[in-house]
N, C-alpha and C positions, 0 to 999 in steps of 0.2 A: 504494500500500500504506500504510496506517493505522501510525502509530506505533505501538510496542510496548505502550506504557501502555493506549491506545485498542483495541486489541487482545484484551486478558487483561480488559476492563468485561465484555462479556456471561459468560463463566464466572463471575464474582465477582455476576454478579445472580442467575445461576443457584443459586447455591451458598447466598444471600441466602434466594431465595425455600424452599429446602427447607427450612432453617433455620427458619424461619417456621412451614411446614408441620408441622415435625417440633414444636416447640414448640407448637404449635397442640393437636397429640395428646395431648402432656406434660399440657396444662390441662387438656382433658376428663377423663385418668384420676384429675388429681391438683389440683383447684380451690385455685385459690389468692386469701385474700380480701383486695383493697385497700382502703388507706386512704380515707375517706369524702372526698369534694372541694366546700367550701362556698365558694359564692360571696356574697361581702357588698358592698353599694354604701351611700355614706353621702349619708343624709336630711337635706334641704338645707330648714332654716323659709323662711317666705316672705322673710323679711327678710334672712337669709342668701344666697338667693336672686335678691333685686335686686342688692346689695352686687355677686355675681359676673355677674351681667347689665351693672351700669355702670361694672364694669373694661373693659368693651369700648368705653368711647366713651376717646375720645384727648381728653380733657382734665378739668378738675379736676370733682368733684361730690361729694356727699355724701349719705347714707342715716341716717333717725334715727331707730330703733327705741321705741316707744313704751313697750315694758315698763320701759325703764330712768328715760325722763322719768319716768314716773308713779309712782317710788320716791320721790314729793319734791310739794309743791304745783303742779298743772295750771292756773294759770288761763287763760290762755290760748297763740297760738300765739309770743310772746315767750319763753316758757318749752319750749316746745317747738325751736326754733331756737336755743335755749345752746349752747355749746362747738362750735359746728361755723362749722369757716373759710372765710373767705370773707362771711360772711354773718352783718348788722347788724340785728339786733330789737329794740327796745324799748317798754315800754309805759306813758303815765304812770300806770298802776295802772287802765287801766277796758281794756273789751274794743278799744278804738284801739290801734295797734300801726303803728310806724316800721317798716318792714321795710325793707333795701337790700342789693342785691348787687353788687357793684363800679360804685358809686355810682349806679342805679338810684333813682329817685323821692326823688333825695337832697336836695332842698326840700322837697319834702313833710313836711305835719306827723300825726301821729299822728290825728288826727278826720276827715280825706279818705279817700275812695277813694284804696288805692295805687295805684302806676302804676312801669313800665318791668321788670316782674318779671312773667311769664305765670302765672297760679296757674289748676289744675286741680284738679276730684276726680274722683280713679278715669280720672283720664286724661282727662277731659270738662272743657273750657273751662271756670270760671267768671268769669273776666276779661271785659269786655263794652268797648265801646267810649268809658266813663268810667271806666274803669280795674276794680278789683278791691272789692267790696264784704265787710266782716270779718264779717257777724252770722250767718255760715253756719260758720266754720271753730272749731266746736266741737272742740278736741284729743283730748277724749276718747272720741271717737269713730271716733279711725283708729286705724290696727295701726306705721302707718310715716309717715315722709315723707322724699319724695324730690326732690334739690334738685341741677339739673344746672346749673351757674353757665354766664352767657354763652350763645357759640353751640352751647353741650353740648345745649341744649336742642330741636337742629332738629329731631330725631326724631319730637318732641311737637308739632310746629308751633309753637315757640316763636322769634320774632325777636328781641323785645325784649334791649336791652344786659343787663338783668339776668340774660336765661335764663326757666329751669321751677323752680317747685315744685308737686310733685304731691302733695295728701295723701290718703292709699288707705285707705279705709275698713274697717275689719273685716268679716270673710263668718262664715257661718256654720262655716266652715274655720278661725279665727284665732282667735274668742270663746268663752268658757266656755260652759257651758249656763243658768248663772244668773250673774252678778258683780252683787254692791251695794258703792257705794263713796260715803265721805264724808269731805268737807274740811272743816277749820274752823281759825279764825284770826281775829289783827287785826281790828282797826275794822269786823268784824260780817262778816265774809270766811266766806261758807258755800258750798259746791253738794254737790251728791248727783245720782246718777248711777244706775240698774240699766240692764241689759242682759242679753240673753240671745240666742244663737247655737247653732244647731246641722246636722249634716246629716242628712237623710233621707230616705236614698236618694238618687236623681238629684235630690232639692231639698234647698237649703239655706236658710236666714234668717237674718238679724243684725236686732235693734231693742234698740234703745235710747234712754232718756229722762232729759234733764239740765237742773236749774233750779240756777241759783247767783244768789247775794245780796251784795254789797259797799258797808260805808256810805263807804267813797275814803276814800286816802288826805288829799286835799287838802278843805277845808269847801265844799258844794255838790258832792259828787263822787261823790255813792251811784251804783248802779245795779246793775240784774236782769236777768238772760234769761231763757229757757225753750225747751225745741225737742224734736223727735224724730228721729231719723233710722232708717232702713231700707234693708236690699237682700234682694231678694228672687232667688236664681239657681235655673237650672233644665237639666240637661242631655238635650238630647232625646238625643243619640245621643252615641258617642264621638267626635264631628265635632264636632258643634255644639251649642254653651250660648249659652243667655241670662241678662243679669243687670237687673232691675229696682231703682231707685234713687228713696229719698225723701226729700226733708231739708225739715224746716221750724222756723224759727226764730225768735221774737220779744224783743229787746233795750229797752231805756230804761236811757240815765245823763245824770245831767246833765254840763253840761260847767264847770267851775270858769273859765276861762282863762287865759292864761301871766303871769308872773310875770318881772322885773325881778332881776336878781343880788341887788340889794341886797333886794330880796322875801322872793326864796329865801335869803340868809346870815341874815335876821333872822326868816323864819318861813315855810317853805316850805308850811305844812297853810293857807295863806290863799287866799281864792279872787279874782279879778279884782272888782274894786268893780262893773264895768259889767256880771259875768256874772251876778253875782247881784241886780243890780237888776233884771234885765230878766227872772231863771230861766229861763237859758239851760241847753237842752236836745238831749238827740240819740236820738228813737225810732225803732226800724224794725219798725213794726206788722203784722211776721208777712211772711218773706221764705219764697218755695218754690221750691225747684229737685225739677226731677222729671226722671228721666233713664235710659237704656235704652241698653246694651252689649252687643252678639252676637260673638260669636267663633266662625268656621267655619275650623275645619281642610281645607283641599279636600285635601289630601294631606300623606308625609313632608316636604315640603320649602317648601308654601305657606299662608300661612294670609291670611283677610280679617276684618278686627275692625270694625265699627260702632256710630257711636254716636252720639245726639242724647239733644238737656239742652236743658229750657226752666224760665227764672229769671223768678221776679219779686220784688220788692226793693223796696218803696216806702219812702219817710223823710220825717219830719217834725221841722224842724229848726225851732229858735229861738234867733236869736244876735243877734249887734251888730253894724252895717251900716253905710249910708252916713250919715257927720255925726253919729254917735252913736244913731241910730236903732235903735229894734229890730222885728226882722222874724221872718215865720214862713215859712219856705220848706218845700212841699210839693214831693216828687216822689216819680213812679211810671214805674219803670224795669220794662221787661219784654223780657227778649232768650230768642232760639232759637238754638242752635247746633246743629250737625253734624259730626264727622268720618268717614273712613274713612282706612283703613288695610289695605293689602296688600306681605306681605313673602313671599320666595320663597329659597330658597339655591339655586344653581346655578353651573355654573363659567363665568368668564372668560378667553378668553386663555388656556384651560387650568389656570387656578387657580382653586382655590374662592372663593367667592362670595357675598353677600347682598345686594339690592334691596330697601328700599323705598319705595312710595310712597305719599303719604298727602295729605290736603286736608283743612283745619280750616275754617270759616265758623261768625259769631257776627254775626248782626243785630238791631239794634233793634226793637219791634215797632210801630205808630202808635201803640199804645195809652198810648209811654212820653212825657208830659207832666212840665212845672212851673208853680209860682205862686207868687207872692211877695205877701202881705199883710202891714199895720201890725200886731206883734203888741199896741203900745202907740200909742195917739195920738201922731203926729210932729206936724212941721213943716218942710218942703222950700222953700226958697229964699223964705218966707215964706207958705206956702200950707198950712192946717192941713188936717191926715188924720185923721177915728179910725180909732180902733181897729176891726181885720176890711178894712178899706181894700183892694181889689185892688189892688195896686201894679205888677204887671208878670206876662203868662203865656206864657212857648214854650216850643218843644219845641228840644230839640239829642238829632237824631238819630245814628247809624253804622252802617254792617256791616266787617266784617273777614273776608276770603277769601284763604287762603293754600294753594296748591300746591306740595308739594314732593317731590322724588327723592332718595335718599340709597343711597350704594353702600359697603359694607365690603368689601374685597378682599385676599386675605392673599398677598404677594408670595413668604415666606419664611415655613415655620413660626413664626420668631418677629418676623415684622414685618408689619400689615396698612397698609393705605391707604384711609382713609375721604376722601370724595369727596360733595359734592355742590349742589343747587341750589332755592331758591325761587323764588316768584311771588308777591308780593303784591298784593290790590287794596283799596284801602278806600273808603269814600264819606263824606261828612259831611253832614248837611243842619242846617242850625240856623237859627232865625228866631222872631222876638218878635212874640206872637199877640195882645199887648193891651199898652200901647195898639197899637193896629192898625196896620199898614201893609205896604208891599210890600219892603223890604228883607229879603231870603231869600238866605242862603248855601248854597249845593248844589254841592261841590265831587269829585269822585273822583281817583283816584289809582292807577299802577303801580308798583311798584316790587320789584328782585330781591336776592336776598342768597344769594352764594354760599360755598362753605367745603369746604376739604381740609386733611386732618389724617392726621398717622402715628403710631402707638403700637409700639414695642418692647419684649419682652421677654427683658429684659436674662438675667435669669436666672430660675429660678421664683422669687425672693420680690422681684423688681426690674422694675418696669416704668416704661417712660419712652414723654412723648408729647408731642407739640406740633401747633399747626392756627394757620389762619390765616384769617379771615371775616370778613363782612359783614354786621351787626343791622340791621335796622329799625323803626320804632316810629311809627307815627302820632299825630299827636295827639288828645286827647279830644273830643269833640265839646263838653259843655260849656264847656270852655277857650276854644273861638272864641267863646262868644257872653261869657264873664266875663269876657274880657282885652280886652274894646273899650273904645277908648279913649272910648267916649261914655258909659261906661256913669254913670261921676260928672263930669257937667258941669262946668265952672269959672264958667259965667256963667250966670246968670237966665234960666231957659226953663221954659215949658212943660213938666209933668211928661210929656205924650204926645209931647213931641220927643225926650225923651232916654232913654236904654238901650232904643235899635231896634237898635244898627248888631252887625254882625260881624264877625270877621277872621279874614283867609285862613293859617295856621301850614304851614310843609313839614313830610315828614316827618322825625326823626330820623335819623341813620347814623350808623354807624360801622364802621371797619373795625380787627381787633381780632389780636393775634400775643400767641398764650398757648405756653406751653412749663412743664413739670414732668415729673411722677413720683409714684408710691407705692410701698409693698413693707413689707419687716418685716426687721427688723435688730437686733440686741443693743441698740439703746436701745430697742425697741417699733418698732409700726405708725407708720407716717409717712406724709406725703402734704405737696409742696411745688411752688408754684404762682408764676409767677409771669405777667405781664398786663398790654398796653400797648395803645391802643384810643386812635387819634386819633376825634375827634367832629363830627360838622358840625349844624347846626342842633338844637342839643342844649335839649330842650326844659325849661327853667326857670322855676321859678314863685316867686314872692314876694309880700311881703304888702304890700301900698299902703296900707291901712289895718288898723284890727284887724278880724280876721275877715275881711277883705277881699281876695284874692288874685288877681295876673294872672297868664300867663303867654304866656311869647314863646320864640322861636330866639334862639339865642345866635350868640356870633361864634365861632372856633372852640374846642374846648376839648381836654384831656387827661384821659383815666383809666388810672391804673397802678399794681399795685401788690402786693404780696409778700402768698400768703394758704399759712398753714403750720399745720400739724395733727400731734401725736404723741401717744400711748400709751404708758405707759412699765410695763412692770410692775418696782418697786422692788424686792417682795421677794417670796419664795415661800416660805411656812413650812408647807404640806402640812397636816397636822391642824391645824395654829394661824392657818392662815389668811395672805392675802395683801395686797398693798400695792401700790396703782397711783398711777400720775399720767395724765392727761391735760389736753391743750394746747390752745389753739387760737390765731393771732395774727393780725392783717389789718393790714397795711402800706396807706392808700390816699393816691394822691397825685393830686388832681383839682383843677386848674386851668386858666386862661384860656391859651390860647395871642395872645398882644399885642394883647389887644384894645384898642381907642380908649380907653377910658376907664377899665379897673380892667386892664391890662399883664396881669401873670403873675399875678393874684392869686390865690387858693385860692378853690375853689365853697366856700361855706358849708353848715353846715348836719350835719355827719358828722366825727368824730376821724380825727386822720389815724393815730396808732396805736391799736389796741381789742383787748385779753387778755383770754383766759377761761383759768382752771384750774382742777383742782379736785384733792386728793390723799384714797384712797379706801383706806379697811383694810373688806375682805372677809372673813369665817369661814364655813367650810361649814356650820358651822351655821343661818347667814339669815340671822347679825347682818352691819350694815354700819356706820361713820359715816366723816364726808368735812369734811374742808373747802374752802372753795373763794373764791377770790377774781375781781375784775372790774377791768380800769385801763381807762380813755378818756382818751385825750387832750384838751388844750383844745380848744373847737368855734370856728371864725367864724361871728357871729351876724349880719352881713351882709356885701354882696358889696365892698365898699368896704375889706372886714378890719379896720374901725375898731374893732371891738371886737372879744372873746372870750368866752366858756361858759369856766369852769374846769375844770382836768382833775381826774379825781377816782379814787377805786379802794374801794369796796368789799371788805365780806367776810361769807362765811356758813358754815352750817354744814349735815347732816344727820345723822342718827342713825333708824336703822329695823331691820324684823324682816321680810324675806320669806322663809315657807317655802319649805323646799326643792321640797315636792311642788306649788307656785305655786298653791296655796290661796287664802293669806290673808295679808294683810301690814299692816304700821303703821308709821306713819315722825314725827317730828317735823324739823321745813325751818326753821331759822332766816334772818332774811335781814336785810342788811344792819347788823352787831353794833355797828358805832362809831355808828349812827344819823349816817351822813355824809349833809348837805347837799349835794344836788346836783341839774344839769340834765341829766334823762335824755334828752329830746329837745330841739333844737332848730329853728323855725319863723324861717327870716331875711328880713331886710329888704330895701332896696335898698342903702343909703347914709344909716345911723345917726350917722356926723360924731360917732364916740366917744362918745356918749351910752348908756346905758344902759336902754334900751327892754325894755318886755316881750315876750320873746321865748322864755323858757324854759319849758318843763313840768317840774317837779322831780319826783325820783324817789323812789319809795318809803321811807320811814325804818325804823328797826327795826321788825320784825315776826314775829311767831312763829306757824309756821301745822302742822295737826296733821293725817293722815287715816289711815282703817282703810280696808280694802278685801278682800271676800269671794270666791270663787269655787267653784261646783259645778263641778265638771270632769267 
């Protein structure tokens, strides 16, 4: 017999339902009218959009909205990568650009191919296997960019110690229907800009066309571009779009050369004696990347995205070389890449779930050649050249092929577990095709890098996360055939015996333990990172002579270091407008772990503290102005530390007008106010023995730059 309580249920349903019934009746005779029930969901921009997409990888990254850079002078992607941590740009005033992410390509000087940082557009490789070429990454031309430091970057196929920067172009979805925009400033500082985007229908377009003009800061430092870029999308169905991609670019500036402390303190606009005798040069006569993205939804839970990019990039170089020599170096780089990408949600274990998997490949094509001719009449160990002279012609080939799997798994509403794994393969072929001979380096390689990571959510405006992984980074293929050591004889030979040979480089590792957090608190937005990364055969490059570069493995090294970012909004005055601060600060501490011959020293080449801030009074009206300052610490100009780059700090300003209805806007950028003397980048030696070498690119001096910018909306 059923409990009492159990019992008296079915009367009490019974009595329920009549109830029911009887009310039922009640409406019929007597309608009664409810309150109306609106459902609202909030519209997330694209850029708002990534921001909540890269809170889900468990470690540090950053997202940089382009409407706000371009309230201020664009010129290039140095300007575009300000106040975001973690991450070191600098430019000596021409379209070259230092970029470093926790010490990534941190020899490197501003006029090479970057290198140890994966840079994409629209998610499509354009890093090729001599690093990353700049005459394509026109700023103004994206909506966003996205920058996943370190191993944040697996997702993308990115190994390298520095990570991903992706810059994402405008669609017809993100750009006005008409924008004209124009800069002007300093020492003959122009570009101009239209554009126009729209959708129609299941097709959308973005084109756009940018020519800018700079006579440099430093003498012998002009230089001009020009280019267009395109995407053309198309949705066949609610499944599947495609997106068609066009970028072409053509660059010249000369190159001034570095400068000596005592250079820079007594006149930093002077250019190298030996660059302008020789009018040394840097043209890329018309670079094209062409490139095609599908995206098929197969269902709610899986999608497959594809994509192939093919780059061609040729350059025509003139600089100063072996024994004072000046040379004309031609090359013509042509790579194809591909990715795919399939991601699925489904559950594990009983918990929910994400997989995916993806493969990136980036080959050289035959087609990519070099050649090095006298650009002036030499003379080699007594043996006169003229001028046009074929001096030396190979090729240094690579591909790059990465497979990877990657799992998000969410153990606990508020804690997932990201998980996963690559395959790397890479090839090198490099060999000197004139003078002739059979000395051919053709070398391939495997190699994996794994990574797991956990993120928590502390509370909804607190998130915390930490991983632990494995980078990889091959070396360039031109690297093997520049850094032989035959390349500059010591003794009297035959110009056809000498610069044949090549050398074999491993690749880079490292394995890397990051741990932080983001979230929003009564000071503002924050974001705090910190990052320790033992390194084995860490690849380094230095200058043996001027303009001259090898590089090699290292013995082993350290990178670590505190990358911290806040928003603050100061004050809130409603109709009278508001008052922010934001932060940015990088702690890097990258040195030798006891090696033979420089112990603990510090890698050269990168401050070990670097500040950005800026303090901003907003009016709803559109008015804005800001000021904003810069510190860097002192730099080691070689690996020896015999000497140092001075530490320095800047400061500027802005003042502008964006309407509210994002029309039309006008801004005046002041920069750099005290006209401070300094070395924006530095290019290090081996072992300077405290001398005072030219090593530095000085950076920009006072300058006052102005633009208006239109939009049909």
């Amino acid at each position: 017999m059923l409990p009492l309580p159990f019992s008296r249920q079915p009367a009490r349903l019974t009595l329920l339902a009549l109830a029911c019934l009887s009310g039922h009746s009640a409406f019929a005779e007597e309608p009664v009218q409810l309150d109306s029930l609106q459902v609202t969901g909030v519209h997330l921009s694209e850029v708002e959009a990534a921001r909540e997409e890269l809170k889900r990888v468990p470690g540090a990254t950053n997202v940089v909205d382009m409407a706000k850079v371009e309230q201020g002078r664009v010129a290039g992607v140095a300007d575009v990568l300000a106040y975001q941590p973690g991450v070191y740009a600098q430019s000596p005033g021409n379209e070259g650009v230092k970029i470093s992410v926790r010490g990534s390509g941190i020899n490197r000087g501003p006029g090479s191919h970057a290198s140890g940082t994966h840079i994409l557009l629209d998610g499509l490789p354009l890093t090729g296997s001599g690093g990353t070429p700049y005459e394509l990454l026109e700023p103004l031309w994206i909506s966003r960019a996205e920058v996943l430091r370190g191993a944040n970057g697996f997702d993308r196929g990115a190994l390298a110690l520095g990570g991903a920067i992706d810059y994402i172009t405008h669609t017809g979805h993100t750009a006005p229907k008409l924008q004209l925009r124009y800069e002007a400033g300093s020492r003959g500082y122009q570009k101009r800009n239209i554009a126009s985007g729209q959708v129609l229908g299941d097709f959308d377009y973005y084109l756009a066309l940018t020519d800018s003009h700079t006579d440099g800061y430093q003498d012998h430092s002009s230089g001009k571009g020009k280019g267009v870029a395109g995407n053309f999308g198309y949705r066949l169905n609610e499944n599947l779009e495609t997106r068609f991609y066009l970028r072409y670019r053509e660059t010249e500036h000369e190159t001034p050369g570095r400068l000596t402390k005592a250079q820079l303190k007594d006149d930093p606009r002077q250019a190298a004696a030996a660059n302008r005798s020789i009018d040394a040069h840097r043209d890329q006569p018309g670079s094209t990347w062409l490139a095609n993205k599908t995206t098929w939804r197969i269902d709610d839970d899986s999608t497959l995205v594809a994509g192939l990019a093919y780059h061609h990039y040729p350059m025509d170089i003139t600089e100063t070389a072996y024994r004072g020599g000046a040379y004309r170096i031609r090359v013509d780089y042509s790579d194809i890449s591909g990715t795919l990408n399939y991601t699925r949600r489904h559950t594990l274990f009983g918990l929910n779930s994400s997989t995916t998997i993806g493969w990136r490949s980036t080959t050289n094509l035959p087609s990519s050649k070099a050649k090095e001719t006298a650009a002036l009449p030499i003379n080699v160990n007594g043996t006169p050249y003229p001028a046009g002279t074929l001096m030396r012609a190979y090729e240094h080939l690579g591909s790059d092929h990465v497979l990877h799997i990657g799992n998000e798994l969410e153990l606990t509403p508020d804690l997932w577990l990201t998980s996963g794994l690559a395959l790397i393969y890479t090839r090198r072929e490099v060999q000197v095709t004139w003078p002739a001979n059979d000395d051919k380096l053709d070398e391939s390689t495997w190699d994996y890098a794994p990574r797991i990571g956990l993120r928590y959510q502390l509370n909804p405006d607190v998130q915390l996360f930490g991983n632990i992984s494995r980078s990889v980074e091959p070396p360039h293929a031109w690297s093997m055939l520049w850094s032989s050591p035959l390349r500059f004889p010591t003794s009297n030979q035959p110009w056809s015996n000498r610069q044949s040979a090549a050398i074999s480089l491993d690749n880079q590792t490292a394995t890397t333990f990051e741990v932080g957090g983001r979230g929003d608190s009564m000071l503002g937005q924050w974001e705090l990172t910190y990052y320790y990364s033992q390194v084995r055969h860490e690849l380094l490059t230095v200058e043996i002579e001027p303009n001259v570069f090898a590089e090699s493995n290292a013995s082993p090294t350290v990178h670590q270091g505190i990358e911290a970012g806040l928003t603050s909004p100061l004050w809130q005055g409603g109709a009278a407008g508001a008052l922010s601060l934001r932060q940015a600060y990088t702690f890097s501490d990258f040195h030798y772990r006891d090696d033979d011959t420089f112990g603990d020293n510090r890698l050269p080449g990168l401050p070990r503290h670097y500040y950005q801030a800026e303090v901003r009074y907003d009016h709803p009206s559109g008015f804005y102005a800001g000021l904003n300052t810069q510190y860097a610490s002192k730099v080691a100009v070689d690996y020896a530390n015999s000497y140092y780059a001075d530490a320095y700090a800047t400061f500027g300003a802005t003042l502008g007008y964006a309407s509210p209805k994002d029309d039309w806007q006008a801004w005046l950028d002041l920069r750099n106010l005290t006209d401070k003397r300094y070395a924006a980048t530095v290019t290090p030696g081996y072992d300077d023995k405290g001398a005072d070498i030219a090593r530095s690119t000085p950076g920009e001096g006072f300058g006052v730059y102005t633009g208006v910018s239109w939009s049909w909306l």
